[in-house]
C-alpha positions in Angstrom: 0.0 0.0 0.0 2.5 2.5 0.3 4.0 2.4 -3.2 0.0 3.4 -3.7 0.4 6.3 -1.4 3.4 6.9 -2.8 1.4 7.7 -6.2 -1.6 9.4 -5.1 0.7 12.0 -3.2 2.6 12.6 -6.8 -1.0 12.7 -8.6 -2.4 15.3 -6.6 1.5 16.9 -6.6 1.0 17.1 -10.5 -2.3 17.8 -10.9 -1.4 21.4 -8.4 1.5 22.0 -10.9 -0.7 21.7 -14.0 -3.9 23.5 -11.9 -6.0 20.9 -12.4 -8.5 19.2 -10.4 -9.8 15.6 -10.0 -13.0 13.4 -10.0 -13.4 9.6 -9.9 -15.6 7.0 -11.0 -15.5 3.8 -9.3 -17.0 0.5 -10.4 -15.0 -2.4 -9.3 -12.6 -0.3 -6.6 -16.1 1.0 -5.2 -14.2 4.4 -4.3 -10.8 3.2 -3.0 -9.0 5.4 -5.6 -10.7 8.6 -4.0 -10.2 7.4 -0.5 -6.7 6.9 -1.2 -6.4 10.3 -2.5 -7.8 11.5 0.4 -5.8 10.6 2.4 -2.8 12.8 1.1 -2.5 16.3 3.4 -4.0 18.8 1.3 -6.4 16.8 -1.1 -9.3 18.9 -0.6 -7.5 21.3 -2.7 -7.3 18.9 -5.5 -9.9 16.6 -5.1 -13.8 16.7 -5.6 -15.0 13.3 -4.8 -15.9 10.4 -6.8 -19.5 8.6 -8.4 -19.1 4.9 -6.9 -21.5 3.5 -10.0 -20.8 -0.6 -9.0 -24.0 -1.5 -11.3 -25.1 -0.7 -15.0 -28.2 1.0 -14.1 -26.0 3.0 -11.7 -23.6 3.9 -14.6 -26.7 5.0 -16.7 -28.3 7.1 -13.7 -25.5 8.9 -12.3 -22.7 9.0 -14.9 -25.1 8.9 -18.4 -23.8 6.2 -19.9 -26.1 4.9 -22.4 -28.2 1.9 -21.8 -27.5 0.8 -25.3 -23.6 1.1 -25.0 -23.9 -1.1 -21.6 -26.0 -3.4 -23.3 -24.0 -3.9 -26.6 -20.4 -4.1 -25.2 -21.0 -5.1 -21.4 -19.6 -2.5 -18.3 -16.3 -3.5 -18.6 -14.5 -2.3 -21.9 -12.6 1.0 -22.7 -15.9 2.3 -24.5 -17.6 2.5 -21.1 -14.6 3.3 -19.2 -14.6 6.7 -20.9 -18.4 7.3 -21.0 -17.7 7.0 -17.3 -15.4 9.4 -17.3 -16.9 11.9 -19.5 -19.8 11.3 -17.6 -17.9 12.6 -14.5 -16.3 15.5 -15.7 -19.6 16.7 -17.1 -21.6 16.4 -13.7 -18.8 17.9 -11.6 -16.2 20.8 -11.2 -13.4 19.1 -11.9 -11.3 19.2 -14.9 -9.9 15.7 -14.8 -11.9 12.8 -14.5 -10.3 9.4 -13.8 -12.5 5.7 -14.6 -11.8 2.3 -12.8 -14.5 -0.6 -14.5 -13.6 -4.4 -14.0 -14.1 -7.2 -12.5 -12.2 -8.0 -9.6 -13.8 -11.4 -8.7 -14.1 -13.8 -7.5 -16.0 -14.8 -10.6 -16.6 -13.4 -14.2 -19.0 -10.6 -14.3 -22.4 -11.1 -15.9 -21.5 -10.5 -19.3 -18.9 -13.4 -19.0 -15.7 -10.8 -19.0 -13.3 -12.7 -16.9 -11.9 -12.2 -13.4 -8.7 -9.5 -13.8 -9.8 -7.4 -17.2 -10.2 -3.9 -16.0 -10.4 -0.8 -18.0 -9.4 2.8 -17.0 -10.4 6.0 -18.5 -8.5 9.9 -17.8 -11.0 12.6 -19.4 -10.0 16.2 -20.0 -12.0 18.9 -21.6 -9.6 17.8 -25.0 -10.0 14.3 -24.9 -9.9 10.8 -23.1 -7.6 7.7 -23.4 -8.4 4.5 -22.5 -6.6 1.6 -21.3 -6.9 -2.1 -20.8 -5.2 -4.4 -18.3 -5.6 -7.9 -18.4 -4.3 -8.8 -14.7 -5.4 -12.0 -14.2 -7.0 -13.9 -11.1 -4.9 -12.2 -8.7 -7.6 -12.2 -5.8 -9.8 -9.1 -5.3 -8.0 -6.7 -3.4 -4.8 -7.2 -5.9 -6.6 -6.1 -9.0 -8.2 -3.3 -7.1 -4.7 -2.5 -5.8 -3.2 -3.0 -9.7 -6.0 -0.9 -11.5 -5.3 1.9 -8.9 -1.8 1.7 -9.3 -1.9 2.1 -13.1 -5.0 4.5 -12.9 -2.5 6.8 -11.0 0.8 6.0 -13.0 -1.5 6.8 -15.9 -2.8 10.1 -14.9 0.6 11.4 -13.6 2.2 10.1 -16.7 -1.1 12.5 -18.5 -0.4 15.5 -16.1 3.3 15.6 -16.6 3.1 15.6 -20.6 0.2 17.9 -20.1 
């Protein structure tokens, strides 16, 4: 964990030199990223919360992503990761968002994606990348602790070329 907190403490470091702000959406780290942000002195500064959206109808509701995207490719590709994301930045001040969708087990989701494929999303007002991991049955708590460490390494890897 401290590698993690390690990371957070540079993501919110980066995101004050580049003036930004952040927002998360959690699905299958149910708001560990944000709490983990929290937790570095100063986050409030840098940090707006997060939209926990564990279920589809959840994703739809709170973040707008369409019902016909979740039904067509499942909640756990890129294409929803950064609806989620999008959906974030739109619905708060913030002018990062950061996604987290997967499944982190113990068994494949309903759509039959397997145990350890998560996908990440980092929205700005000029754009969003996606990523895909493929980590694996780890056991829960590692691919929650994996997808946060490449959510961060990815957004301070954004900030810094940013």
């Amino acid at each position: 964990m401290n590698d993690l907190v390690t990371l957070a403490w540079r993501a919110l470091e980066c995101a004050g030199e580049n003036n930004s702000s952040l927002i998360t959406a959690e699905s299958c780290t149910a708001g560990k990223l944000a709490a983990l942000l929290s937790e570095v002195p100063g986050a409030a500064e840098r940090l707006h919360g997060s939209f926990v959206t564990y279920t589809k109808a959840n994703k739809a509701f709170a973040l707008g992503v369409s019902e016909a995207l979740l039904e067509e490719k499942g909640a756990v590709c890129p294409d929803v990761a950064a609806a989620m994301a999008q959906g974030a930045l739109s619905r708060s001040p913030a002018n990062v968002a950061i996604s987290i969708t997967g499944v982190a087990g113990p068994d494949p989701d309903e759509d039959g994606n397997p145990v350890g494929l998560v996908c990440i999303a980092i929205a700005k007002a000029d754009g969003t990348r996606t990523f895909e991991y493929r980590y694996g049955k780890l056991g829960r708590e590692s691919v929650q602790a994996r997808a946060m460490e490449d959510a961060l390494t990815q957004l301070i890897t954004l900030l810094k070329n940013t």
